[in-house]
N, C-alpha and C positions, 0 to 999 in steps of 0.2 A: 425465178428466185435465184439470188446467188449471193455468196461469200465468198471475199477471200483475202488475201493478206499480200503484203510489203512485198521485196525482195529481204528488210532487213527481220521480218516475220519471219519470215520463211527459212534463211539460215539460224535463226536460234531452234525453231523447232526442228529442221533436222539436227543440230547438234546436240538437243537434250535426245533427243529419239538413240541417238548415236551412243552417248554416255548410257540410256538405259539399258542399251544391247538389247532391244525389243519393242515393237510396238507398230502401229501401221497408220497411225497419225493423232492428229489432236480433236479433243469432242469441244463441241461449244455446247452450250448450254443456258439458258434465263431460270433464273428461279428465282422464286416471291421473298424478299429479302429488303434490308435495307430502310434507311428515310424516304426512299423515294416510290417502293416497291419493287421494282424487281434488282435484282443483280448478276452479272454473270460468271458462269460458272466455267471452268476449263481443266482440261486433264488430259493427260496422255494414254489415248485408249488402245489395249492391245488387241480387241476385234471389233469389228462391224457389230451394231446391236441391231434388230429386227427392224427399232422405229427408226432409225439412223438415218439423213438426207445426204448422201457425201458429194463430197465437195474438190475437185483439185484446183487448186493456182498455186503458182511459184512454184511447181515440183513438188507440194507437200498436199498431204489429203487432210480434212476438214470433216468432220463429223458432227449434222449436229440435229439432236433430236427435232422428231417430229411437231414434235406439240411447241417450239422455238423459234421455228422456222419463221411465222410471221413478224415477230417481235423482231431477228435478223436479218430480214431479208436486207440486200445492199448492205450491209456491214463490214468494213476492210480492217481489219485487224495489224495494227503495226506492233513495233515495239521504238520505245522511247527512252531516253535516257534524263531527266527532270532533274536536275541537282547530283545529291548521292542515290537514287531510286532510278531503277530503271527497270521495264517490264513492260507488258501489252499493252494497247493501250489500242481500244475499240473505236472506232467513227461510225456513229450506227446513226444513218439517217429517218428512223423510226422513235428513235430518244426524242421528245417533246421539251426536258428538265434533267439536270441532275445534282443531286444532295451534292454540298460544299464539299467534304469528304472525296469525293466523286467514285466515290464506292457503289453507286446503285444510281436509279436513271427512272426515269417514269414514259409511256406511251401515249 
């Protein structure tokens, strides 16, 4: 099993870690969401939770529950700039579909 992210990942999440003045990486997450069904979830988490799977590339650690893990496995997380929008932007080779939107994804 494995995740992990860019180089250009990996310097936004240590710089927001940086501005929170706390934190020991980013959680990944799926939850039942969306047109497509799931969508994922992300946050800055300040510890290890018990189901947690972690994860390090690029110098940055990766957390990402248990019960998600198959849904991500192989998923490299970048960050993109699209227009005026820019933000993460997943490549999950378990994604089968996703809503126009491209907010949510199906398995």
């Amino acid at each position: 099993m494995s995740i992990s992210v860019t180089p250009k990942a990996a310097g936004q999440i240590r710089k927001a870690l940086a501005r929170r003045g706390s934190g020991v990486g980013l959680r990944i997450a799926v939850k039942t969401s969306g047109c497509s069904g799931y969508a994922y979830a992300i946050e800055f988490a300040d510890a290890r939770a018990e189901d947690d799977e972690v994860f390090e590339s690029e110098g940055v650690t990766l957390l990402v529950e248990a019960k998600s893990l198959a849904m991500l496995d192989g998923t490299r997380l970048d960050w993109a700039r699209e227009g005026l929008d820019e933000g993460f932007k997943f490549h999950n080779p378990n994604a089968s579909a996703t809503c126009g939107c491209g907010e949510s994804f199906t398995v």
